[in-house]
C-alpha positions, 0 to 999 in steps of 0.5 A, a space after each residue: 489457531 494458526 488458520 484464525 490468525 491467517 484470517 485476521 491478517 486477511 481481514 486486516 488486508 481487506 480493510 486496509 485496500 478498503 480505506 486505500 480506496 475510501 481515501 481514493 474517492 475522499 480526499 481532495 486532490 490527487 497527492 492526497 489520493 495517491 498517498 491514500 492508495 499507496 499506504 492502504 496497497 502497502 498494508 494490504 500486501 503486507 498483511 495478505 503476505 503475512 496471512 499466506 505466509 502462515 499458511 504456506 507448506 513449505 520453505 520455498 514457498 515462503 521464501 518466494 512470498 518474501 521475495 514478492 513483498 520486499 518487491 512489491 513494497 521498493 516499487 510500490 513506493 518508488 512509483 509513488 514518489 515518482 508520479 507525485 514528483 512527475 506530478 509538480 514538476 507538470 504543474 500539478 497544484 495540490 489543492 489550499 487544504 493540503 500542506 506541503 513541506 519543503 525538501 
């Protein structure tokens, strides 16, 4: 039982960098495209660390995956906020359809 619910995490990582890319060839302009790809990298770890978690032997080996998901998922963020901010600070418009919201 444990092995399906692995799977499905697995599944639900696959879908989730699928739909990050989609999103990276669909959307119209590059904020829109970066949100798209951080979000489905975000889940796609998430859940991939979760589906090795419950097959992992040991407590060590957990406490490693943990450890590399809290990381992946402060600098994933962090780097995304950075490259949009880098972003509009070089003039980089976002395209009419996009909204923006001031802060």
């Amino acid at each position: 039982m444990i092995k399906w619910i692995a799977y499905a995490c697995f599944l639900g990582s696959f879908l989730a960098f699928g739909l990050g890319t989609l999103g990276l060839f669909r959307f119209p302009d590059s904020y829109t495209r970066m949100h798209a790809v951080g979000m489905g990298d975000t889940l796609g770890v998430g859940l991939a660390v979760l589906g090795l978690l419950f097959l992992s032997p040991g407590w060590s080996v957990r406490i490693k995956l943990i450890v590399i998901m809290l990381l992946f998922w402060l600098i994933n963020t962090t780097m995304t906020h950075l490259v949009a901010k880098a972003g509009l600070i070089h003039g980089v418009q976002p395209t009419k359809e996009t909204k923006l919201r001031k802060g």
